[in-house]
C-alpha positions as CSV (number, residue, x, y, z in Angstrom):
1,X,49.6,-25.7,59.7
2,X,49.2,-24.0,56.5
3,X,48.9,-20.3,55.3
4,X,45.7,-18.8,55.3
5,X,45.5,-18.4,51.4
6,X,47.7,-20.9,50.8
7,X,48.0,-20.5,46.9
8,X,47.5,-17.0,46.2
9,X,46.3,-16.0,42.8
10,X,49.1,-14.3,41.6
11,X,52.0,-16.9,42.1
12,X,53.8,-17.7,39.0
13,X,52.7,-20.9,38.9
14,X,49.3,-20.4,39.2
15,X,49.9,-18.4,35.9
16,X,52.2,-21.0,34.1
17,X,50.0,-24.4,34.7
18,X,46.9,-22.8,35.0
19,X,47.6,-22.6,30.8
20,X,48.3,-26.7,30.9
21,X,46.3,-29.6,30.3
22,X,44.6,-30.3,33.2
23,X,46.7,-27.7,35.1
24,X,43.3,-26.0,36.4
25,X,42.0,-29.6,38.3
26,X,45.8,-29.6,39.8
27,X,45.4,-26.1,40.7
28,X,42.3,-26.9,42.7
29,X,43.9,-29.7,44.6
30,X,47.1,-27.6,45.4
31,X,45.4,-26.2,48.8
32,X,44.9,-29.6,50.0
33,X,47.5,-31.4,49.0
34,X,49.5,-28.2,51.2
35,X,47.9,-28.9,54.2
36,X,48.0,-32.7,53.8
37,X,51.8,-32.9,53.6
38,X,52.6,-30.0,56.4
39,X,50.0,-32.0,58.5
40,X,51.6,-35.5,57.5
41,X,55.4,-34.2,58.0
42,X,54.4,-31.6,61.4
43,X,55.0,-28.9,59.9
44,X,54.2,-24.6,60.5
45,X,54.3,-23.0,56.8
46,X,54.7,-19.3,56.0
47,X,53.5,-17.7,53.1
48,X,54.6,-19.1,49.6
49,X,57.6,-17.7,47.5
50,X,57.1,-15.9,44.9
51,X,59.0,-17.9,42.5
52,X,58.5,-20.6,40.6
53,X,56.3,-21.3,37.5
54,X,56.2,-25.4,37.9
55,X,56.2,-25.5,41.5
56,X,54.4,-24.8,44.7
57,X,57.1,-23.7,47.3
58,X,56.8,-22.2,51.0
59,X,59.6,-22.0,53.9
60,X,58.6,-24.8,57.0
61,X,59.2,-24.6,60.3
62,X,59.9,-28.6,61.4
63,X,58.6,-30.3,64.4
64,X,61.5,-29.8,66.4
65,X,62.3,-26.3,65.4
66,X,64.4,-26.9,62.0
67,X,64.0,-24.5,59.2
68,X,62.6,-26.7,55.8
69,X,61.4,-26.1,52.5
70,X,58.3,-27.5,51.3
71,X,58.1,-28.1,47.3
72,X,54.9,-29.3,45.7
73,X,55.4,-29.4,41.8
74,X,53.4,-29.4,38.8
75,X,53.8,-32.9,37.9
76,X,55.7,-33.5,34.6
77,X,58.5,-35.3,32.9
78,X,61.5,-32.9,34.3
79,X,60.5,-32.6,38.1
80,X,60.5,-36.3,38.0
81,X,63.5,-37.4,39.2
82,X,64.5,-34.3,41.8
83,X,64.1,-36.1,44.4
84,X,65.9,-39.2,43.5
85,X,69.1,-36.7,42.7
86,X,69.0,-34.8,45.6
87,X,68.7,-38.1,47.6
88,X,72.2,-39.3,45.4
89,X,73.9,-36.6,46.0
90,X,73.4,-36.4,49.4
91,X,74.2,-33.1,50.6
92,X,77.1,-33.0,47.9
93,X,76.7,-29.5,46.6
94,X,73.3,-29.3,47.0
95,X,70.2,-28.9,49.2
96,X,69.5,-31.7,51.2
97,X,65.6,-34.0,50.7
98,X,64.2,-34.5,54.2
99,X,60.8,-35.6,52.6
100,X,59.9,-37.2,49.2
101,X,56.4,-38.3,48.2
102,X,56.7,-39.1,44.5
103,X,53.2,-39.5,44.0
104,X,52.7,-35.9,44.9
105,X,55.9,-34.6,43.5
106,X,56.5,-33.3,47.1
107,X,59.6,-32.6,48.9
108,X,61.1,-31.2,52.2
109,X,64.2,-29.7,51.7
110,X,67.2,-28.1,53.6
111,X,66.2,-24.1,53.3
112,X,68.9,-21.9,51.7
113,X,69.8,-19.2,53.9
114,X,70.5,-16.4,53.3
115,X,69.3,-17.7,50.1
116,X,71.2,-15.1,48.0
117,X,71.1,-16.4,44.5
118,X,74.9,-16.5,42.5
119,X,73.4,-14.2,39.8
120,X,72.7,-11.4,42.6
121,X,75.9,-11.5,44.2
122,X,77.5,-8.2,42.7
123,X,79.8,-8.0,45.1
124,X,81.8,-11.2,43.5
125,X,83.4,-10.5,40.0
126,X,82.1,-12.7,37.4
127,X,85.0,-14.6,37.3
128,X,84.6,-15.9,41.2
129,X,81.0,-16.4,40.6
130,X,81.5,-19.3,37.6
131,X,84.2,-21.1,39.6
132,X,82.1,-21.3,42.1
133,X,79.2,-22.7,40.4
134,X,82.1,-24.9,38.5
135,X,82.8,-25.9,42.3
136,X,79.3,-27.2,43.0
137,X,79.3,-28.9,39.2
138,X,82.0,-30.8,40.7
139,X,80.8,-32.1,43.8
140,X,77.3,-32.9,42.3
141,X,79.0,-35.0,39.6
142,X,81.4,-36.9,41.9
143,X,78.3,-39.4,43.3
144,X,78.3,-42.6,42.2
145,X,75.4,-43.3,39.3
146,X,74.3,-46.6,40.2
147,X,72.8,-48.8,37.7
148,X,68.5,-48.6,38.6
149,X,68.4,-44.7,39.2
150,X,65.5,-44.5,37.3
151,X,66.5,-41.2,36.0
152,X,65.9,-39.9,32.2
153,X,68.6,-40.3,29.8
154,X,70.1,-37.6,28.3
155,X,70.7,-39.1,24.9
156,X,66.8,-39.9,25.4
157,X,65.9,-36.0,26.1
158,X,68.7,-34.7,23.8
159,X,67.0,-36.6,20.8
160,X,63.0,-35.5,20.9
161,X,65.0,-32.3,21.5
162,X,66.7,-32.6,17.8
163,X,63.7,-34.1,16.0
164,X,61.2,-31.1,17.4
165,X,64.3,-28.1,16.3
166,X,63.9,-30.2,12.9
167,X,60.5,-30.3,12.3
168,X,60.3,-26.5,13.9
169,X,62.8,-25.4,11.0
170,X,61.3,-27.3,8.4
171,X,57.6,-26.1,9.2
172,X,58.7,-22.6,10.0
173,X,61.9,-22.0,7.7
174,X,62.3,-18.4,10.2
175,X,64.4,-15.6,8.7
176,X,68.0,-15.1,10.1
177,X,68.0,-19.5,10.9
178,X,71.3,-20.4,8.4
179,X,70.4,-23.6,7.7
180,X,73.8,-25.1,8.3
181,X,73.9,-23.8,12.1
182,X,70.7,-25.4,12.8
183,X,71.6,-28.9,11.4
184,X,74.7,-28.5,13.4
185,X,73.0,-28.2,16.5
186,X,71.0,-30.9,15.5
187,X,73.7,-33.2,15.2
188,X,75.2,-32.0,18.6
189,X,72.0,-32.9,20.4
190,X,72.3,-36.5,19.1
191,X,75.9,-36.8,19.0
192,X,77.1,-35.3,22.1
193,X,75.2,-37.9,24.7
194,X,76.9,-41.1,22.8
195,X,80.7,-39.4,22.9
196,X,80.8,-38.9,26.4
197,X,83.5,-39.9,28.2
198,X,82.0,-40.3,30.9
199,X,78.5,-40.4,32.1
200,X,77.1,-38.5,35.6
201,X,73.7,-37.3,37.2
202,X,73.5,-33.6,35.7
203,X,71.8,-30.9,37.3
204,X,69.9,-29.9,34.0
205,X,69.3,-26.7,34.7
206,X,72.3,-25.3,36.5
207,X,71.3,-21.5,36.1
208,X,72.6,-19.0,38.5
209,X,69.6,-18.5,39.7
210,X,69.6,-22.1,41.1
211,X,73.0,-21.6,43.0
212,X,71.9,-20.2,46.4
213,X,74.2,-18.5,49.6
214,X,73.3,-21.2,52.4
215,X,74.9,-22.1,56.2
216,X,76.0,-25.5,55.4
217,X,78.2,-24.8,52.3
218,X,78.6,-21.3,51.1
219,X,76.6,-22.3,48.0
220,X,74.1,-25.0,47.5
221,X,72.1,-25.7,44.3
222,X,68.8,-26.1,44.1
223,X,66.0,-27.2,41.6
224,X,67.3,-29.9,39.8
225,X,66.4,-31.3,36.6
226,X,68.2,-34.0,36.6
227,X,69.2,-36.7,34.1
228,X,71.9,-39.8,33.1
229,X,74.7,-38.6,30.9
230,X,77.7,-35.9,29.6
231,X,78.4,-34.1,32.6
232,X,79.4,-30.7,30.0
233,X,75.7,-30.3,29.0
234,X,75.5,-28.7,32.6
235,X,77.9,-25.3,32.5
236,X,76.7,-23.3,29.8
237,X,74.1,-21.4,31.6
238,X,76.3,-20.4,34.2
239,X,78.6,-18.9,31.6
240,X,75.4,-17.4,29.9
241,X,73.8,-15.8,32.4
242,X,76.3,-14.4,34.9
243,X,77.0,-11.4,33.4
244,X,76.2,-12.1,30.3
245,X,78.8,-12.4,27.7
246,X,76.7,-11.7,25.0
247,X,75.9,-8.7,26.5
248,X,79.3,-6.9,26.4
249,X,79.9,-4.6,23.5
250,X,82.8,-7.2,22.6
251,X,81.3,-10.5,23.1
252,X,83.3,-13.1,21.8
253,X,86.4,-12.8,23.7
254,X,84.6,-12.7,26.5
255,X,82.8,-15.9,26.0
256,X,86.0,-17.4,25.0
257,X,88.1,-16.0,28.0
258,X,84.9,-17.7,30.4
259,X,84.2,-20.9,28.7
260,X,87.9,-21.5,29.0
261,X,87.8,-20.6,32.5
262,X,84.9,-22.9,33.4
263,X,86.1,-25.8,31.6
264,X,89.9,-25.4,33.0
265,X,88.2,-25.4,36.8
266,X,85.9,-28.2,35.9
267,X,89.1,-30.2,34.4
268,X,87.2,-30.6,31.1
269,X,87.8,-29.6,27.2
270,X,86.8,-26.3,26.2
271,X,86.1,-27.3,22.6
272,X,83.2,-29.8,24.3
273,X,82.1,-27.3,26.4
274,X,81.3,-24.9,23.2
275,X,79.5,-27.4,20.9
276,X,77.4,-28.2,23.8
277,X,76.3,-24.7,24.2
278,X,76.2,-24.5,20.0
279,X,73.5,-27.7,20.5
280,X,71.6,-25.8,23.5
281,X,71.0,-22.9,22.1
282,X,70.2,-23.9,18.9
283,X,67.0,-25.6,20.7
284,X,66.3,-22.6,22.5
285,X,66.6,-20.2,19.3
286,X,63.8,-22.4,17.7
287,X,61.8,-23.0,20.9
288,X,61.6,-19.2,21.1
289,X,60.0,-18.9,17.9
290,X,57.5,-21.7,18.0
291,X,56.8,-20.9,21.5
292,X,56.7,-17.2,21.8
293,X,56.5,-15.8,18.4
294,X,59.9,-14.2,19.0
295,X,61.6,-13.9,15.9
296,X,63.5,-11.3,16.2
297,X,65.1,-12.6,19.4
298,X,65.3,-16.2,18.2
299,X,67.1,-14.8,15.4
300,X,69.9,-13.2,18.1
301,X,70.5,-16.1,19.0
302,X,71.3,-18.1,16.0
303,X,73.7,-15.1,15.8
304,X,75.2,-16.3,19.3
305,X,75.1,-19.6,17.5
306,X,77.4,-18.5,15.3
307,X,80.3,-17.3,17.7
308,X,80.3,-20.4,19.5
309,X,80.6,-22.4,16.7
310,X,83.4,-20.7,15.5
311,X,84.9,-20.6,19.1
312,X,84.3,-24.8,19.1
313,X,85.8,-25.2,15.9
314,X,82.8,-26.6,14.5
């Protein structure tokens, strides 16, 4: 059983992929692909989330009476292998995948409850809040990473990442971009993947806002965007978005004092930790420019750039 208006026009992700190629023919199918898979897996849906610009998702009721999540995404390179993480992981610090229809980019999932996210839990200093998303890191990297996963490889991603920041700085040459810090970043993005020490399934996109309070674990994470490679490409937006260092008067000590933190309850080096965020958001200041006309704000963080690097010893 579906809801009555099943995909309501003013879901994120009606807005996001309505903008896409072919996102408007997808759009149009989303109703019945809905009822298809509650009808095909039995079950009783309430009314979509508001969340989400990629993906479809609406709490489940299960045939016999179990609480689920039903995910349809937008399919695209990155939603690609969620369910084939989830399913390695197995419960490991992180939702549980009842249901998987790749061809739909469909999943049933174990539902978060209370589904708090990490970022909105004020009542935990800061400090608690990155251990424990360096706790889930942990677990999630701790599953084997058998040899036919199919999964994207991060020195894959990581490189038509550094050859679109170069031809973005070459074609836009922004104001505030020092040259040096972008081809550092550059570097990183290549370098990084093929110095690994060792090489895990990452969550990709291990935002606070994808750490959720749940009945099974305290935390679980959610929304992977997974891929083959350095487990320390993962932390840094955990460090960047839980109270945001960059957003105390002070920054840099604080960014030192939590990347140290992180790294020390992850068992990792610091130093590694840094250039990865120096490689990430060197992307991100460029992506920000070509993508939203942002200078100004791409050009704040090229300045964050330049405290990390520092901090790395880069």
């Amino acid at each position: 059983m579906a809801p009555a208006e099943p995909v309501p026009p003013g879901l994120p992700v009606v807005r996001t992929v309505s903008r896409l190629p072919g996102g408007g023919a997808w759009l149009d199918r989303l109703p019945g692909l809905v009822g298809e898979l509650g009808e095909r897996w039995g079950l009783v849906l309430g009314e979509p989330y508001a969340g989400g610009s990629c993906s479809w998702v609406a709490p489940a009721r299960r045939a016999d009476g179990s609480r689920a999540v039903l995910k349809v995404g937008w399919p695209h390179p990155e939603a690609a292998g969620e369910g084939e993480a989830l399913r390695l992981w197995d419960g490991r610090g992180a939702v549980r995948v009842y249901e998987h229809d790749t061809e739909r980019y469909a999943l049933l999932l174990e539902r978060c409850a209370p589904g708090t996210g990490l970022g909105d839990a004020d009542g935990l200093p800061a400090e608690e809040r990155l251990v424990i998303g360096a706790g889930l890191l942990r677990g999630l990297w701790s599953a084997p990473v058998p040899p036919d996963t199919g999964l994207e490889r991060m020195a894959d991603v990581t490189a038509g990442w550094a050859g679109t920041a170069e031809e973005r700085m070459d074609r836009l040459r922004p104001p505030g971009f020092d040259p040096v810090l972008v081809a550092l970043g550059v570097r990183l993005l290549r370098e990084l993947p093929a110095t690994a020490g060792r090489e895990v399934v990452v969550h990709g996109d291990a935002n606070p806002g994808n750490v959720l309070a749940a009945e099974r674990e305290p935390w679980l994470a959610i929304d992977a965007k997974p891929m083959v490679g350095d487990p320390l490409y993962d932390p840094w937006p955990l460090i960047e978005q839980i109270d945001a260092p960059f957003g105390h008067p002070v920054p840099r000590p604080v960014a030192a004092a939590r990347t140290a933190l992180v790294a020390d309850a992850l068992g990792e080096d610091a130093a590694r930790l840094r250039a990865w965020a120096v490689a990430r958001r060197v992307e991100s200041a460029l992506w920000t420019v070509a993508e939203q006309g942002d200078l100004e704000g791409g050009a704040a963080v090229m300045d964050q750039v330049r405290t990390l690097a520092d901090l790395a010893g880069l």
